[in-house]
C-alpha positions as CSV (number, residue, x, y, z in Angstrom):
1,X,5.7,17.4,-21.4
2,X,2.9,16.9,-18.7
3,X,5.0,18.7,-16.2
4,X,5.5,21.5,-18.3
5,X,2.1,22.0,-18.6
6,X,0.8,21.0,-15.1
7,X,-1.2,18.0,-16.3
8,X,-0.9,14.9,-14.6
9,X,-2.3,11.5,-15.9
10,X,-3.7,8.7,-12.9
11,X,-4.1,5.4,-14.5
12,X,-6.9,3.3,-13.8
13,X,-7.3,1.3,-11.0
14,X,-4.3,3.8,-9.1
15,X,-4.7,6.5,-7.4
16,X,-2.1,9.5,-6.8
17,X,-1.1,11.8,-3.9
18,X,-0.5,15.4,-4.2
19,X,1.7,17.4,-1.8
20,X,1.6,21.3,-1.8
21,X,4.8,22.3,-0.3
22,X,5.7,19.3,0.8
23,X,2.3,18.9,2.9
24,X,-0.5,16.3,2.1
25,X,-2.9,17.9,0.1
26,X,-5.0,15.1,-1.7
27,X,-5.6,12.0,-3.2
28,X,-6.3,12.1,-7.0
29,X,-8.5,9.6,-8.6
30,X,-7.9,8.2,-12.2
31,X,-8.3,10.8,-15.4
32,X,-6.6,13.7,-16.3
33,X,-5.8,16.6,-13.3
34,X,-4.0,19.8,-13.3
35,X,-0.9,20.3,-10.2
36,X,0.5,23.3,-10.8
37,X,4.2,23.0,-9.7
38,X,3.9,27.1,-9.6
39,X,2.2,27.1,-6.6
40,X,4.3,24.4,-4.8
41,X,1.6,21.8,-5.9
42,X,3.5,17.9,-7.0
43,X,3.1,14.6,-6.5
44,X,4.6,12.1,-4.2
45,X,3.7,9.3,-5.4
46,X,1.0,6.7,-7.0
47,X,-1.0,3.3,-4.6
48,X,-2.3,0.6,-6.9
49,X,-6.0,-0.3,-5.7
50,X,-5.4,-3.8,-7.0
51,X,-5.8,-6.6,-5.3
52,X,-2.4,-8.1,-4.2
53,X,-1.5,-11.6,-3.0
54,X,1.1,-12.3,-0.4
55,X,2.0,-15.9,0.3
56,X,3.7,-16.0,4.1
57,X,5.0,-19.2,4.9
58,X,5.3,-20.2,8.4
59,X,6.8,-22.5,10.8
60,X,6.1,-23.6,14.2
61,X,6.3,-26.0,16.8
62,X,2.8,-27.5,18.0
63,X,2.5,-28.2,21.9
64,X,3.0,-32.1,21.4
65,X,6.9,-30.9,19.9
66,X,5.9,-31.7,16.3
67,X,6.8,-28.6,13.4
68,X,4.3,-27.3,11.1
69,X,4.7,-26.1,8.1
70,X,1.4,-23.8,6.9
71,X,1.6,-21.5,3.5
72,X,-0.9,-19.1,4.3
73,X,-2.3,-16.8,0.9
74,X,-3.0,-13.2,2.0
75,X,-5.5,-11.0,-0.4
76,X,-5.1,-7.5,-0.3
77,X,-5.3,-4.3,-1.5
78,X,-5.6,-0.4,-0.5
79,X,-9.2,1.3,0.2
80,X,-9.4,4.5,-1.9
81,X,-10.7,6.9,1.1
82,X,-7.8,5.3,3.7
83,X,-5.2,5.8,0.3
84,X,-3.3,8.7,2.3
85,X,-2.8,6.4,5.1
86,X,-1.3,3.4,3.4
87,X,1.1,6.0,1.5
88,X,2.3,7.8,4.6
89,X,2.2,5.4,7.4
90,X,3.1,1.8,6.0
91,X,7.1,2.0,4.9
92,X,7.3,-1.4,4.1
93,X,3.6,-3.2,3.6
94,X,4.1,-6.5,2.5
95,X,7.0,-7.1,5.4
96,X,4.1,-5.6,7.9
97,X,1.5,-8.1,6.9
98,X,3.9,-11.0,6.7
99,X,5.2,-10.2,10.7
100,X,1.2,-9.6,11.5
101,X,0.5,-12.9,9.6
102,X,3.0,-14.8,11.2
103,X,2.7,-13.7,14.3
104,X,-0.8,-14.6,14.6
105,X,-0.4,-18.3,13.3
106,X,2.1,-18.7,15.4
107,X,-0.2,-17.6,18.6
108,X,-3.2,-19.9,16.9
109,X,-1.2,-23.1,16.7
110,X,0.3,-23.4,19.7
């Protein structure tokens, strides 16, 4: 019924993107918004601003040949004024911190 009538709903603590004809248009903070599919207007998609944990475990081999075994506990979550850039440039976010993660305890321990 909300498409019918053009009124989308953003739940709290999201936010949601609109596209007009298939181009970024804007982000759309939580409440009640008219996108009028008439004039090409939709949505792509929703980001959750909450806070998200990651645990990335990681093994390595120390310089005196010993392995380590360190569960690191990432916090994160999306900023709402960078939310069109976690939509459209991160395809896979929680593999992308967990390579950036790793990669950077393996550097430190060795």
């Amino acid at each position: 019924m909300g498409n019918l009538l053009c009124l989308v709903q953003v739940d709290q603590s999201t936010v949601a993107i609109k596209e007009t004809f298939g181009k970024y248009d804007d982000v759309l903070e939580p409440g009640c918004h008219c996108v009028s599919w008439i004039f090409g207007s939709q949505l792509a998609g929703h980001l959750t601003l909450r806070v998200q944990q990651l645990d990335v475990k990681c093994e390595t081999k120390t310089k005196d040949n010993v392995f380590v075994n360190v569960v690191a506990s990432i916090q994160y979550r999306a900023l709402t004024d960078k939310a069109s850039d976690a939509f459209y440039k991160l395809s896979n976010t929680r593999a992308q911190i967990q390579a950036y993660v790793f990669d950077g305890y393996t550097r430190s321990i060795l």
